[in-house]
C-alpha positions in Angstrom: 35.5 -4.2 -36.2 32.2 -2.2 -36.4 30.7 -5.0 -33.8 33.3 -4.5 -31.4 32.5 -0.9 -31.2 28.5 -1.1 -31.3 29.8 -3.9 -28.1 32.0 -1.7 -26.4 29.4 1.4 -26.6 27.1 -1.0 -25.5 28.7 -1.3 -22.5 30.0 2.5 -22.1 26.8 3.3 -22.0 25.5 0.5 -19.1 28.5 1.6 -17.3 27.2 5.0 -17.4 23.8 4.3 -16.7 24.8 2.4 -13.6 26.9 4.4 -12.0 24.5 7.7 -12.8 21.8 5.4 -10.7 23.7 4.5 -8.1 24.7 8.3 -7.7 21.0 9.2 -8.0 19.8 6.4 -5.4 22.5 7.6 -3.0 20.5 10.8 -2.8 17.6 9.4 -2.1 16.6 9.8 1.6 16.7 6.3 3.6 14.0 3.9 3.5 12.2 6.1 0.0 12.7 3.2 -2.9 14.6 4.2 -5.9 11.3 4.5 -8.1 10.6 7.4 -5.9 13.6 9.4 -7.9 10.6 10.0 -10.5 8.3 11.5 -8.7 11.3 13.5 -6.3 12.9 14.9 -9.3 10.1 17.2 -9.5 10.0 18.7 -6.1 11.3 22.2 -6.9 11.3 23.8 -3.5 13.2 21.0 -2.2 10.5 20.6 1.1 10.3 16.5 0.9 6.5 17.2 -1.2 5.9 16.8 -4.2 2.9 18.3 -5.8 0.6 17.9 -8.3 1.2 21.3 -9.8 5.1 20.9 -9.6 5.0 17.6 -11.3 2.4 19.1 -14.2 5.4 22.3 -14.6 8.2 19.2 -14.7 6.6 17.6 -16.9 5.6 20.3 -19.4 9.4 21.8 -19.0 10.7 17.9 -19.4 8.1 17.6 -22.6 9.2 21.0 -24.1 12.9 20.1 -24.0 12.8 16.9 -25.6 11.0 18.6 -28.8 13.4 19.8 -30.5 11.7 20.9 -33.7 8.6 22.7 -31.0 5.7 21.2 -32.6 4.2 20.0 -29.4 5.2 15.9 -30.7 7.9 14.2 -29.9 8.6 12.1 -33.3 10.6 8.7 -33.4 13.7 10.4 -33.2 12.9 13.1 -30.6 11.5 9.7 -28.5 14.6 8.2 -29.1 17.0 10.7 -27.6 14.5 10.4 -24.8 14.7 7.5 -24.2 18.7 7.0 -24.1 18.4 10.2 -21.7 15.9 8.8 -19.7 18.0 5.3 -19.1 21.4 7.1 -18.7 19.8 9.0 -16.2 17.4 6.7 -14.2 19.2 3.1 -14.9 17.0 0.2 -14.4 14.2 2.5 -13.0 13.7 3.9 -16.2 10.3 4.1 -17.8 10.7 4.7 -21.7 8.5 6.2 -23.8 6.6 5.1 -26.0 3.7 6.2 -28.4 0.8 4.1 -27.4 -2.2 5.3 -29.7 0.0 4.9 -32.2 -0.6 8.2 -33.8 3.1 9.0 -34.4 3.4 11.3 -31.9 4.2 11.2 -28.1 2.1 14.4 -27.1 2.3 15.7 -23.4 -0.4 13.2 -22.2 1.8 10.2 -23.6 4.4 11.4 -22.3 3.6 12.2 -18.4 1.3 8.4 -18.6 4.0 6.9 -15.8 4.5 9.8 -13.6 0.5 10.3 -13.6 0.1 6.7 -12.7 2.8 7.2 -10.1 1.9 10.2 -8.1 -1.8 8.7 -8.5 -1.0 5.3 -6.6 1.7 7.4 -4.3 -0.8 10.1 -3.1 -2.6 7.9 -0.1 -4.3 10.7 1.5 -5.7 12.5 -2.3 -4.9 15.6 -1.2 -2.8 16.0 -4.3 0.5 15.8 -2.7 3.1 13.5 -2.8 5.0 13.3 0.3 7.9 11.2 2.2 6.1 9.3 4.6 3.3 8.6 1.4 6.5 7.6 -0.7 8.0 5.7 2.1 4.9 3.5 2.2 4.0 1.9 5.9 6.5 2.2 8.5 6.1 -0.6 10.3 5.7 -4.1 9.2 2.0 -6.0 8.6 1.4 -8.2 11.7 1.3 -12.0 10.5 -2.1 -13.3 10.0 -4.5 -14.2 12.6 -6.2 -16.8 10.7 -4.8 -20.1 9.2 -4.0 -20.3 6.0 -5.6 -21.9 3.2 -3.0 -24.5 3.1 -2.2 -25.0 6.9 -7.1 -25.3 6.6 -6.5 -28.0 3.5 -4.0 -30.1 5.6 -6.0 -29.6 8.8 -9.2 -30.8 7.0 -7.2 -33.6 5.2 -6.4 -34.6 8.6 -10.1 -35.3 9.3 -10.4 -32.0 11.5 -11.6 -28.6 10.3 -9.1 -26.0 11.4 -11.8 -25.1 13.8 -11.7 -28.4 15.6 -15.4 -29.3 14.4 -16.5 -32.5 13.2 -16.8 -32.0 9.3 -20.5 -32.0 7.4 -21.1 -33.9 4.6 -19.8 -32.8 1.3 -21.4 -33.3 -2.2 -18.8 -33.9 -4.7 -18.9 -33.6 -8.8 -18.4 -36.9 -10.3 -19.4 -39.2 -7.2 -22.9 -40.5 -6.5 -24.0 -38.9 -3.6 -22.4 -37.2 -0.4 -19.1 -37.8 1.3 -18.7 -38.2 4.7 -15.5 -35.2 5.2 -14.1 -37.8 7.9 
């Protein structure tokens, strides 16, 4: 009986966690990816930018409401709750916590690690703003590739040409007793 409840609150709380990211990537502009929810939730004036400043004040406020007891650490327990918050609200873009120097303690630093690395790789221009086009990355497609690829070269040089149509030069090989004609 006590494993079909730990099963069945199991799957309340997937249920819950997928519908709340569903809900949350609905309200995501078009074309942002849903990872962008992180850095998004901290834009307080609601202008499409997120900035560094605004994501240091989430962050603190988002630090300070998680410990409970105010000692400026979140303990196993206070990491915990985090945690279950943090997937109930962000689903499968969820990034949990954890304590990495192993201290005991998950101080401010720990805890704002992903959103740092985020806005970090997010802010393009290093102006130390975050904003839609950055988060959208490039609009339009890469052009394909101008040159061969290695593979399409290795089949054309198998083939006795180079891929640049050029007779091949001799080739020392490891293991054979002098140079190999590439033809």
């Amino acid at each position: 009986m006590m494993r079909l409840t730990i099963v069945s609150t199991a799957l309340a709380v997937f249920a819950f966690a997928t519908a709340t990211e569903a809900v949350a990537a609905s309200r995501l502009p078009a074309g942002v990816p849903a990872a962008a929810a992180l850095l998004l939730r901290y834009d307080f004036d609601g202008d499409g930018v997120v900035t560094y400043d605004e994501m240091e004040a989430g962050l603190k406020a988002d630090h300070a409401a998680a410990d409970t007891d105010h000692d400026s650490c979140l303990s196993r327990a206070e990491v915990s709750a985090e945690n279950a918050t943090r997937l109930a609200r962000d689903g499968a873009q969820a990034s949990p916590l954890r304590d990495w120097n192993l201290d005991g303690c998950v101080d401010i630093r720990e805890f704002g690690n992903t959103a740092h690395s985020y806005f970090q790789l997010a802010d393009r221009s290093k102006d130390s703003k975050v904003t839609m086009v950055e988060l959208r990355g490039p609009s339009m497609p890469m052009a394909a590739p101008t040159q061969p690829s290695r593979r399409a070269q290795r089949q054309s040089d198998q083939a006795g040409q180079s891929s640049l149509g050029s007779p091949q030069y001799q080739v020392s090989r490891p293991g054979t007793n002098g140079p190999t004609l590439g033809r």
